[in-house]
KELOLO-54911 format. One record per residue (C-alpha): z negated, y negated, x; residue in one letter. Coordinates in steps of 0.2 Angstrom, whole numbers, padded with zeros to 4 digits, always signed. Each point is the difference from the previous one (the first is absolute). Example, Ala and Ser with C-alpha at 12.3 -4.5 7.8 and 13.67 -1.06 7.14 Angstrom:
-0039+0022+0062a+0003-0017+0006s
END
This chain:
-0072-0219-0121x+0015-0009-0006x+0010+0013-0006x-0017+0005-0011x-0002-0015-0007x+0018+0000-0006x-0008+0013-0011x-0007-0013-0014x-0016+0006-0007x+0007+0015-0012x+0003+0007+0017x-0015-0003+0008x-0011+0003-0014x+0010+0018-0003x-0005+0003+0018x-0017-0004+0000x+0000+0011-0016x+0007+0015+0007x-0012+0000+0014x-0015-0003-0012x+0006+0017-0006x+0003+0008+0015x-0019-0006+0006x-0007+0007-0018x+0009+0017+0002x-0006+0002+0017x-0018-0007+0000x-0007+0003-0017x-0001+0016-0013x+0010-0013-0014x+0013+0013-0010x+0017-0003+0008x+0006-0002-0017x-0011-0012-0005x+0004-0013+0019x+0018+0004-0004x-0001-0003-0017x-0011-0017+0002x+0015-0007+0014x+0014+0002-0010x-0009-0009-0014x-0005-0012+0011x+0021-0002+0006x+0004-0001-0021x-0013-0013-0004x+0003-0011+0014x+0020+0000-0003x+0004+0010+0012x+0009+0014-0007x+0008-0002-0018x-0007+0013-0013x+0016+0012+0001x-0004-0002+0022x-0020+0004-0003x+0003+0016-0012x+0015+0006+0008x-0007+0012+0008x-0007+0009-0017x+0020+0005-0005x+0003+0005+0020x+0010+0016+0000x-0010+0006+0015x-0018-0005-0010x+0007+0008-0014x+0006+0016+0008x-0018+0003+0007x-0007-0003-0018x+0011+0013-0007x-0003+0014+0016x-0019+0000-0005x+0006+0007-0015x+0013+0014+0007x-0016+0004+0013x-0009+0002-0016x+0011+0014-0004x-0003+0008+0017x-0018-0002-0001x-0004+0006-0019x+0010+0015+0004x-0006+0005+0018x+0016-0003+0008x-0009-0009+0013x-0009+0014+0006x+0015+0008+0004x+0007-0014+0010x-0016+0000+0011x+0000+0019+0001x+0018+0001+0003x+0004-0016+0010x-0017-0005+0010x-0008+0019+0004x-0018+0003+0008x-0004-0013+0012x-0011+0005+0015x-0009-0019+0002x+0007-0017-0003x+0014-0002+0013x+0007+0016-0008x-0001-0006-0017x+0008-0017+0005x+0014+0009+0009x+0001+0012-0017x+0001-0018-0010x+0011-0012+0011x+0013+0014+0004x+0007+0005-0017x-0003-0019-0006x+0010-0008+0011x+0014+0014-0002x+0000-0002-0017x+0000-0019+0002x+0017+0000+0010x+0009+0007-0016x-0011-0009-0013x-0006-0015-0007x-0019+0000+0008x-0006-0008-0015x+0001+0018-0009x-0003+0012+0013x-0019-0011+0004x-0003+0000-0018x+0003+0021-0002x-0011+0002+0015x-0016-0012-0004x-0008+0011-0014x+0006+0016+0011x-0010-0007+0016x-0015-0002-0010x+0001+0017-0005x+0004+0005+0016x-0013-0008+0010x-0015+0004-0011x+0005+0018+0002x+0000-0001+0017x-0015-0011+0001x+0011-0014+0010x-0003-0018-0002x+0013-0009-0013x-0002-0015+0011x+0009+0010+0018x+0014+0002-0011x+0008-0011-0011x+0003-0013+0011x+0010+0013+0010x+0009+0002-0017x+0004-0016-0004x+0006-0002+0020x+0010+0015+0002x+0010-0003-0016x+0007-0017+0007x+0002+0005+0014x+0009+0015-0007x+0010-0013-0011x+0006-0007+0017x+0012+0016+0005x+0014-0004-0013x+0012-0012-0008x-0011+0005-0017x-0015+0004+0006x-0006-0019-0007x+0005-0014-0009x+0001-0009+0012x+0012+0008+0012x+0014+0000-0015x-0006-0020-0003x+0003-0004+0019x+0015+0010+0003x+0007-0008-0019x-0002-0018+0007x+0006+0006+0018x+0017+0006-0007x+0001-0014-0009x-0002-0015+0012x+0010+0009+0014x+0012+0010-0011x-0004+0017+0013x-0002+0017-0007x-0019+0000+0001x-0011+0013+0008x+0004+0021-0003x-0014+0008-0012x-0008+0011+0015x+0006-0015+0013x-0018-0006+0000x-0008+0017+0005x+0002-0006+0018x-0013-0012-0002x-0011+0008-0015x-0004+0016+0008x-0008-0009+0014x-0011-0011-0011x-0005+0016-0011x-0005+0007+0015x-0007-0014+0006x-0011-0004-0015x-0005+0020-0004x-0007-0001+0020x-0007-0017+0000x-0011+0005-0016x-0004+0020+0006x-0005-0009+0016x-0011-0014-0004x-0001+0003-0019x-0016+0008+0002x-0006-0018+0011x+0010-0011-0014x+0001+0005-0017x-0019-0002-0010x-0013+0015-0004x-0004-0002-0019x-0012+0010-0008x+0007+0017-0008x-0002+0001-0020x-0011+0013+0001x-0010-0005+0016x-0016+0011-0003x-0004+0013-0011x-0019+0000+0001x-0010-0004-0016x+0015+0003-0011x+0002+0013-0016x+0007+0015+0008x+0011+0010-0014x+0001+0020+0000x+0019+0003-0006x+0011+0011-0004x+0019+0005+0005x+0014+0010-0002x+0014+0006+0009x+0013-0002-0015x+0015+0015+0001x+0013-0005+0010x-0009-0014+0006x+0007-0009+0018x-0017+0005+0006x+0001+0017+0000x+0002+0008+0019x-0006-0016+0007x-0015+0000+0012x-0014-0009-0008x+0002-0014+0010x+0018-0003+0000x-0002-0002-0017x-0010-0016+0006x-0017+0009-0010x-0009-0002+0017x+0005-0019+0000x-0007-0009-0014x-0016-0012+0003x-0015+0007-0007x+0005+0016-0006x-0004+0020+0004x+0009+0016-0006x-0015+0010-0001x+0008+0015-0005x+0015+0011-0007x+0001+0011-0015x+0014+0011+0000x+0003+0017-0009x-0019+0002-0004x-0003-0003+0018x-0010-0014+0007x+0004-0009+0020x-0013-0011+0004x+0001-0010+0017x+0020-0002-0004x+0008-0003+0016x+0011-0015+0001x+0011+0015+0005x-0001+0011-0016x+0017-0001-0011x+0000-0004-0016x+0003+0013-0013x+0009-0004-0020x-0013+0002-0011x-0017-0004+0014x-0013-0010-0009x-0008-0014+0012x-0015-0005+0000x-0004-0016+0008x-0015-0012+0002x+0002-0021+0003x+0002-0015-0005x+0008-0007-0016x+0015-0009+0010x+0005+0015+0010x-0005+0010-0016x+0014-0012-0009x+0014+0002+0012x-0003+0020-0002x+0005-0004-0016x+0019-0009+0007x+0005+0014+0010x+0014+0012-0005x-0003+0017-0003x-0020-0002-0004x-0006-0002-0018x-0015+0000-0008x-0008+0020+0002x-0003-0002-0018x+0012+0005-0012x-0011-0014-0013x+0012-0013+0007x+0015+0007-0007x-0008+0003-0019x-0001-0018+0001x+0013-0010-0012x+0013-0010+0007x+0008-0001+0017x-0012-0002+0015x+0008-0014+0006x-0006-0009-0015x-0017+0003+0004x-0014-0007+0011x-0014+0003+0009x-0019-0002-0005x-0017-0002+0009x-0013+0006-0012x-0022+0000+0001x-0008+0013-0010x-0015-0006-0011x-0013+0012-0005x+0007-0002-0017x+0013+0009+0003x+0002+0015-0012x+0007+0011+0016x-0014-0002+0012x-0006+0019+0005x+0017+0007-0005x+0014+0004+0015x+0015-0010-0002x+0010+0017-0005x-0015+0000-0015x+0000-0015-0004x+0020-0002-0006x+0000-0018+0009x+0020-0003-0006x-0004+0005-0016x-0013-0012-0006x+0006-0014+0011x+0019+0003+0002x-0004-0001+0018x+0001+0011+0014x-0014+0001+0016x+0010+0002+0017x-0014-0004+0010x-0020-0002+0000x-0013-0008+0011x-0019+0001+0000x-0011-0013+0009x+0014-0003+0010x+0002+0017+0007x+0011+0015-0003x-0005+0012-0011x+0003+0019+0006x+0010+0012-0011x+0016-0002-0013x+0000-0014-0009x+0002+0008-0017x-0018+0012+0005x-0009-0017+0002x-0014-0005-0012x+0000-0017-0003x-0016-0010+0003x-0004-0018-0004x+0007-0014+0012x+0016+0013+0006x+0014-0011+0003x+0017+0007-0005x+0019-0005+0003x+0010+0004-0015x+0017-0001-0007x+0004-0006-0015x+0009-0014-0012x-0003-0018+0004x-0006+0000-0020x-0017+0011+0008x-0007-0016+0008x+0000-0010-0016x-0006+0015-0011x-0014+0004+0012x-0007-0017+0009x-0011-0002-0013x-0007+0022-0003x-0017+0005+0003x+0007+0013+0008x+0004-0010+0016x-0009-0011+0013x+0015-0009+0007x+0021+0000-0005x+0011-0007+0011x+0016+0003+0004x+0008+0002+0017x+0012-0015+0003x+0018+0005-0007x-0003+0016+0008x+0009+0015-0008x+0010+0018+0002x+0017-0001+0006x+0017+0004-0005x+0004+0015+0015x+0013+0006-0009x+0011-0016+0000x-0003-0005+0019x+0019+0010+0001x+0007-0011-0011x-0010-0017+0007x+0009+0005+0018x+0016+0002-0006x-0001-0018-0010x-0007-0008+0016x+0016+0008+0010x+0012-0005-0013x-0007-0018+0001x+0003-0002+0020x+0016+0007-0001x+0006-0011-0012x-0007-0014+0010x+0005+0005+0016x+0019+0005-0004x+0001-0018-0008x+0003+0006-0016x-0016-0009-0010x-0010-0015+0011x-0016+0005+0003x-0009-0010-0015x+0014+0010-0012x-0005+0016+0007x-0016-0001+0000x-0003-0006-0018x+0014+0015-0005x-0015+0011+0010x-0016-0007-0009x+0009+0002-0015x+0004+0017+0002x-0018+0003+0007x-0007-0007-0018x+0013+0009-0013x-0002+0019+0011x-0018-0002-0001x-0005+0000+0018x-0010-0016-0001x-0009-0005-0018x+0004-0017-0007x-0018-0004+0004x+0001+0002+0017x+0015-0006+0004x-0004-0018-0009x-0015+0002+0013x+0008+0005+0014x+0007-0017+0009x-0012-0008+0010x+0000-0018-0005x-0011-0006+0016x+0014+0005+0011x+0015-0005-0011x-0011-0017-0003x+0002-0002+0020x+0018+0004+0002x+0008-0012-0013x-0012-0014+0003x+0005+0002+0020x+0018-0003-0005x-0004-0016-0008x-0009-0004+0017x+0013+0004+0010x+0015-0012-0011x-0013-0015+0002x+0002+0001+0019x+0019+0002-0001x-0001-0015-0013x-0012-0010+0009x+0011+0001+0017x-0014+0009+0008x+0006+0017+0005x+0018-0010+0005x-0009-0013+0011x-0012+0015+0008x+0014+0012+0004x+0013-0017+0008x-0014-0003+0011x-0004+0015+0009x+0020+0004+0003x+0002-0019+0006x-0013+0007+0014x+0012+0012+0006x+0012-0015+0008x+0016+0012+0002x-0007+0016+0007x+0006+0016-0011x-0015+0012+0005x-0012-0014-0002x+0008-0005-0019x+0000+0016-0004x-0018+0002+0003x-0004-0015-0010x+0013+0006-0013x-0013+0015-0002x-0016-0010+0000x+0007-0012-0012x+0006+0015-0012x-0016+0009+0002x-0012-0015-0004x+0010-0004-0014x-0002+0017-0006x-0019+0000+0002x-0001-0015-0012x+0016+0002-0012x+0008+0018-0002x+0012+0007+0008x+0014-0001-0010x-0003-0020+0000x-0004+0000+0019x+0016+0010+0003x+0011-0015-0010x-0007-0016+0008x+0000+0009+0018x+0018+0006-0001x+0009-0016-0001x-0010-0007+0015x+0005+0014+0010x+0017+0002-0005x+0001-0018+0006x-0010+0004+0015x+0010+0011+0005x+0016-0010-0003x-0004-0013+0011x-0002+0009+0012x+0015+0008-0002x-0007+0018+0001x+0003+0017-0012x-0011-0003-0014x-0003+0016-0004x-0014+0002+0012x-0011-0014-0008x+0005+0008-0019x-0009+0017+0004x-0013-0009+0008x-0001-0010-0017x-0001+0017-0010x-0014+0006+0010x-0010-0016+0004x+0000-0002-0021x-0005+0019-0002x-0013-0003+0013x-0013-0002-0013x-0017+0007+0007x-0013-0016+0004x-0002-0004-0017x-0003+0008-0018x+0013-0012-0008x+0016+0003+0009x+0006+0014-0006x-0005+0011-0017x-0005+0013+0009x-0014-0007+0007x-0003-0006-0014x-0001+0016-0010x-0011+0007+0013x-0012-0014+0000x-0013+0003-0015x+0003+0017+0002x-0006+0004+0017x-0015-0015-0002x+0010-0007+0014x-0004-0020+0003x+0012-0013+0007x-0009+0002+0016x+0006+0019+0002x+0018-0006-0001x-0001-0015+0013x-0011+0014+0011x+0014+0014-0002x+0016-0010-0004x-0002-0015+0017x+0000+0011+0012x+0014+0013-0007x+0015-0015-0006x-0004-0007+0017x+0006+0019+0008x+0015+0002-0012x+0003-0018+0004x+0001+0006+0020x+0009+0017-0004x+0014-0010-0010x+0002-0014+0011x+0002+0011+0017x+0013+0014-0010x+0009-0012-0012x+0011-0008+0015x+0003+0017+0008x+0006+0008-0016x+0010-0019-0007x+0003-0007+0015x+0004-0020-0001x
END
């Protein structure tokens, strides 16, 4: 109580603060942004932290670098890059544990070799994908994400931050050659494994259920469209259902056209052919992702008489009035792009499908139709006679298929450069959304939209968190006394030297909790007069232990809006897992350093 009170009311006052937002994360539906955002001003008013101390974390090279990978993900997303990486990388997934293996498995790989700030923030909009055309719930798997890329990170001397910012201050306070680059394999492989079963086990206990984004389909517009096979298209020889046609919530390939010939019941067995015209029946979100896939487009050759480039185009939701001058006429009659500058992909009737080919169908009062066409359409036609209702679908619009090649090789080139040390990862990546906007993979447009500001609100406000508890004393004071427990005994101090990194990790981040936990075990270590290099990996773990909370590690963070995840989920999933790692590194850490 003492010691505490040592702290002087900054410290205590920082403390009760950081618990206030711990309590709002986990009890209430408050933005995290918004708590986050409300304790650090509360830290710059009071005097607490300085100005330059409060926004800090706003020029952080780590904040920054996620800011600036929204925009390279951009480039993958506008161009359909990212299905290929969930084609390619993640497969067809027979239920949840096989889709979590599928995930966890090339993550944490890939994690090892790479910064796993990229490697979560290439795979987020490729899970999404993913999961919706496997009908899988988003929430079963990005926390495995998130965890298997830190975990992942834990197998080499790169595969974080903070094992190069531990080893760094461990060569030089001791002056020794530091740890090998695969040297921490010993004890990595055995957390990865011990995270990818702890989470195949009891995920399906642990990690939260959310509702699907597309959890029913009844009383919804269903939309007849149309589809074709384009020539030479990655499609063709598939089965029907390894092209993930069979997949997509809400949606029916009623039947084939190819040669003049017509297959109706297609099997999910039945390959594809270049040239087969699809036919399919569902709802508008399924109908829009039919749209994202490579090597289907639009059956009507309307789209491509359309100026400009499709990506420059959007998609429109459109009520026919009785007014309209091509009511009675089919769609093929009525020259719909020619007096509009528009083109119909798809058509609804009292919210149901309509039988036949789209361009034999004679439009009636009240159809709904999905076109294609300029943005300029809304504004020319909100106001016509012609139509009941104008609205356009979101940002919503074709992609660039032709460039997803290109977006690859940018994306390759970036963690190459990275990796190898030639650029830091901030200088690479900014090289990357650079070369995304000037090829033309991602528009301008997009890629000023593309950051998530809630998420990068959370991570710079944290940092500014985390320096008031190292100013305040807290952090010191909190770590000092848990060792001071251990009274001598190595195995004991280097289980507190765990706890202490891994609480501090939960409230700081881990590259903070890695630097005020290392000069306590160093010293630890010292008096006792034991090999130190024992307590440094357990450092390096303890700090990229970062499961039980959202805010210890930018990951999580990433994840966190994205999968609807609450703070809750984390303390739910993350406890019970750092307390395993914990166990795991302790009992292999003295076998494999001995003291």
């Amino acid at each position: 109580m003492a010691d505490f009170l040592t702290l002087g009311w900054q410290g205590i006052f920082t403390l009760g603060l950081v618990l206030v937002c711990f309590t709002l994360l986990a009890r209430t539906r408050i933005a995290p942004d918004i708590v986050t955002s409300g304790v650090l001003t509360l830290l710059l008013v009071s005097g607490i932290l300085t100005p330059i101390e409060a926004l800090a974390g706003f020029s952080n090279p780590g904040m920054l670098t996620v800011a600036v990978l929204y925009v390279v993900v951009s480039g993958l997303t506008e161009t359909g890059a990212v299905g290929w990486i969930s084609q390619s990388l993640l497969g067809r997934p027979r239920g949840a544990t096989g889709a979590q293996l599928r995930l966890m498995l090339p993550v944490a790989g890939l994690s090892a070799f790479l910064n796993n700030t990229p490697v979560v923030a290439i795979f987020i909009p490729a899970v999404t994908e993913w999961a919706k055309r496997n009908r899988l719930q988003l929430s079963k798997l990005l926390i495995p994400l998130s965890y298997a890329s830190i975990a992942g990170g834990a197998c080499t001397l790169i595969g974080t931050s903070t094992n190069l910012v531990v080893n760094g201050l461990y060569v030089e306070r001791t002056g020794a050659a530091g740890l090998g680059l695969f040297e921490l394999a010993w004890i990595g492989l055995p957390v990865v494994v011990t995270v990818v079963l702890f989470l195949v086990l009891a995920g399906r206990w642990l990690l939260p259920t959310r509702p699907a984004t597309v959890a029913a389909f009844e009383d919804v517009r269903r939309y007849t469209v149309e589809m074709l096979v384009e020539p030479n298209s990655p499609l063709a020889g598939k089965r029907v259902e390894q092209a993930g046609l069979r997949q997509l919530p809400g949606l029916f390939l009623i039947e084939i056209e190819r040669q003049d010939r017509i297959i109706p019941a297609v099997s999910s067995q039945e390959l594809l052919h270049q040239n087969d015209r699809l036919v399919f029946a569902g709802v508008i979100d399924s109908v829009m992702d039919l749209q994202r896939i490579r090597g289907l487009v639009p059956a009507t050759n309307q789209v491509f008489k359309l100026d400009g480039p499709r990506r420059d185009r959007c998609f429109v939701e459109v009520v026919l009035s009785n007014k309209c001058p091509l009511i009675g006429q089919t769609v093929r009659e009525g020259r719909f792009r020619a007096r509009y500058n528009a083109v119909i992909i798809a058509l609804s009737r009292n919210g149901e499908r309509v039988c036949g080919k789209i361009g034999d169908i004679a439009l009636s009062p009240g159809d709904t139709l999905l076109l294609e066409s300029h943005p300029e359409f809304v504004l020319q036609q909100r106001d016509s006679r012609d139509f009941l209702v104008v609205s356009q679908l979101g940002d919503q619009h074709p992609l660039n298929h032709q460039r997803a090649p290109l977006a690859i090789t940018i994306v390759v080139a970036m963690v190459a450069a990275a990796g190898s040390g030639f650029l830091s990862m901030l200088e690479a990546a900014l090289l990357a959304a650079g070369a995304m906007i000037m090829s033309g993979c991602t528009p301008g447009r997009v890629a000023r939209r593309a950051p998530d500001r809630q998420v990068l609100t959370v991570i710079a406000t944290s940092f500014g968190i985390g320096a008031a508890l190292e100013k305040t004393g807290v952090a010191t004071l909190l770590a000092g006394s848990l060792i001071g427990l251990a009274q001598g005994g190595p195995w004991l101090s280097l289980v507190l030297v765990f706890v202490v990194t891994a609480l501090l990790t939960a409230v700081a981040t881990n590259n903070v909790a890695a630097v005020l936990a290392f000069p306590i075990a160093l010293d630890t270590a010292m008096q006792m007069g034991v090999d130190p290099t024992g307590f440094m990996v357990v450092v390096m773990i303890a700090a990229s232990a970062s499961f039980a909370t959202p805010i210890g590690y930018q990951t999580n963070l990433m994840v966190y809006s994205v999968g609807g995840y609450r703070f809750s989920d984390f303390v739910r999933v993350g406890t019970p897992l750092t307390m395993l790692v914990g166990l795991v590194t302790i009992l292999l850490v003295p076998l494999i350093w001995p003291f």
